[in-house]
C-alpha positions, 0 to 999 in steps of 0.5 A: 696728607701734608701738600708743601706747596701747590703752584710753586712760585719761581723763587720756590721751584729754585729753592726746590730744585736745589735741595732736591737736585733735580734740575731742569724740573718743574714742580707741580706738587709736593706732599707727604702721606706719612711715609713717603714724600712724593715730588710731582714734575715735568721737565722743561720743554725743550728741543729733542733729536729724533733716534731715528733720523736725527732731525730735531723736534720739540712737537709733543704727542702725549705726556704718560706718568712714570713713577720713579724712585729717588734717595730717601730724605728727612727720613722718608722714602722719596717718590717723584711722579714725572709727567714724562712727553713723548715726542713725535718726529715732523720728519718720520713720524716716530714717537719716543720719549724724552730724556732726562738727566737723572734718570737712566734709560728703562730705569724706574731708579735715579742714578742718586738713589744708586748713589746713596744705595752704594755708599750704604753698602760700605757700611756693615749693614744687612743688604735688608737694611738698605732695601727698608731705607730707599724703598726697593727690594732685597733683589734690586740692592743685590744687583745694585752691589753686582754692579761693582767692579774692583780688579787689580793690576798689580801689588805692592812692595809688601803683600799680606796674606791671611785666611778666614772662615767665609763658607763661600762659594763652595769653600770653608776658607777664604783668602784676604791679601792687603798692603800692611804698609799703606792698610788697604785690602787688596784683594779676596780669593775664594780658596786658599789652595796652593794651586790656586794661590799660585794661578792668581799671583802669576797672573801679574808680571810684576812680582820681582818688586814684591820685596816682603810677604807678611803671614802667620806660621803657615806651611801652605802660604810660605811654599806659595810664597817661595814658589811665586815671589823667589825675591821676597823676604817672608815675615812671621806674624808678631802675633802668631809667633807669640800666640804659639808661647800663650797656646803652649801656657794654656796646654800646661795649665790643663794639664796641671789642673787635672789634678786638682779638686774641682774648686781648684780647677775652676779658679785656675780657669777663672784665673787663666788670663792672669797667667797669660798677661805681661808680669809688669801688667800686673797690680800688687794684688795679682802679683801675689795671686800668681805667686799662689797659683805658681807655687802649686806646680814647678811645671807651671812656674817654669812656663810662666817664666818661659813665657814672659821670657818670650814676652822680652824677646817680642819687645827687642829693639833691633834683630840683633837683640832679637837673636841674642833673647831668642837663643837664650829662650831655646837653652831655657826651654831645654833645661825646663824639659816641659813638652808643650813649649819643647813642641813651641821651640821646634817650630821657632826654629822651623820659622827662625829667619821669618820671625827675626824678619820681624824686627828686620822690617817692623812688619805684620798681619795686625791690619790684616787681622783687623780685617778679618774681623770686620769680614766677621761683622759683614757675615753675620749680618748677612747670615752668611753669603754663599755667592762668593763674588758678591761677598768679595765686592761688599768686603772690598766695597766696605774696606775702600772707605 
């Protein structure tokens, strides 16, 4: 066991108290037993009011020794020993401690060591974790966390809208809504029902200056978005749109495969990503192990050309050219015949404004989608949160950093 100091001079208790921040404490001792550094203190005597009748008193009846949880430093746990006085009242007689300034009353915590706990949790770190650094336990870190309060009053001029696969609060998937202007996380529902969509939005009164809601191709978010936002401009997300082209590449490359001997199949699955990267990407070398794998099927070279051709309309410049390439792309769809991009083409133009929106307003759900994948990290280091409020404040929690 390691004593730092004994007695410490008056140049020594100021170097103490501005290191450890604990102010108005005398220091008695301070030593280490390997894991954990203990800091003994009493605070500065000093004149109290009586809670009961507000006299003042500065008489000490006893001093009783409290234990006392505060931030880890230089890798150890921290525990202060405070020699805590109780008062007694000359005027009623009643005893009562004394406060002190960073110690909340009827906690055994400080309020740093709440401090540090919180900024932890903003990381993507196991509640676990956190409970192992500051020396309390998994249950004390939860109510920590329950203590936050993120509540919004109102949205922006673009709201985004996404799905997840959270397993929380008694349903499969979770809803995220951001701004994919300023990239903040605006809120987490716990369902993505309609109704229930729709019971959130109306609760604010300023919808009418939601100008633009951003979503991938999904049925259920463009009717709530119509149903709460009448004013908004709906816009497809770039990366849906384009992941419904490589989706119909892949159904057609199975399907050509099928015929084929197992050691062709296993190379076209092995090759798939080739068929699937921009032409210009590709080195002289994969160039031509395309050109051999397009040559063994007319319907595959025919998707390989349909999907690059949709691969130039994603790169337009404005929405006039966006227009023009996409029309372009139906006619050479219906001349190829092939079914799985035929199926691709109805729902392009189930979804034409949305998608021309795109190059209207430069928007999309990559943020969102960034997201999403830290919601992921969170998940599984969590393996899996069924309270759904405490995994919407630990999600806004990390995302507010």
């Amino acid at each position: 066991m390691n004593h730092y100091t004994e007695n410490p001079s008056k140049k020594e208790a100021q170097i103490l108290q501005a290191v450890t921040g604990l102010k108005g404490a005398i220091f008695e001792d301070v030593y280490e037993d390997g894991q954990q550094t203990h800091i003994v203190i009493r605070m500065e005597r000093r004149t109290h009011l009586c809670p009961v009748c507000g006299m003042p008193t500065d008489s000490v009846h006893d001093y009783r020794e409290q234990l006392v949880r505060d931030a880890p430093a230089f890798g150890l746990q921290t525990v202060i020993h405070l020699k805590k006085r109780r008062y007694a009242c000359r005027s009623c007689g009643r005893r009562f401690a004394e406060t002190v300034p960073f110690l909340p009353r009827y906690q055994r915590t400080t309020n740093r060591l709440w401090s540090y706990c919180l900024h932890r949790l903003r990381r993507t770190v196991p509640m676990k974790d956190v409970a192992q650094e500051s020396g309390l336990s998994q249950t004390t870190i939860a109510r920590i966390a329950d203590t936050l309060s993120y509540r919004r009053t109102s949205l922006p001029q673009a709201v985004s809208i996404d799905e997840f696969k959270g397993n929380s609060g008694g349903h499969k998937y979770q809803c995220i809504l951001t701004d994919p202007k300023k990239k903040q996380v605006l809120d987490v529902l716990p369902s993505r029902r309609q109704d229930e969509l729709c019971r959130y939005f109306g609760q604010f009164k300023g919808r009418s200056q939601v100008r633009y809601v951003v979503m991938d191709l999904s049925s259920l978010f463009r009717e709530t978005a119509r149903s709460c936002f009448p004013k908004a401009e709906i816009v497809a997300d770039s990366f849906h749109v384009v992941q419904q082209a490589t989706r119909a590449m892949e159904n057609v490359r199975k399907r050509i495969q099928k015929d084929f001997a197992r050691s062709r199949r296993k190379y076209f699955k092995r090759s798939r990503k080739l068929l699937l990267m921009h032409k210009e990407q590709l080195s002289p070398e994969q160039l031509e192990q395309v050109s051999l794998m397009l040559s063994l099927s007319k319907d595959l070279a025919a998707a390989y050309y349909l999907l690059n051709q949709l691969y130039g309309v994603m790169a337009s410049k404005d929405v006039y050219e966006a227009g023009k390439r996409l029309s372009d792309w139906f006619m050479a769809v219906n001349v190829a015949g092939i079914e799985e991009f035929m199926e691709c083409a109805r729902t392009y133009a189930n979804w034409m404004e949305e998608i021309l929106n795109i190059f209207r307003t430069g928007l999309s759900n990559g943020y969102t989608e960034g997201c999403n994948n830290r919601i992921k990290v969170i998940k599984r280091n969590a393996y899996g949160m069924r309270n759904f409020e405490r995994f919407r404040k630990r999600i806004l929690h990390c995302m507010s950093s």
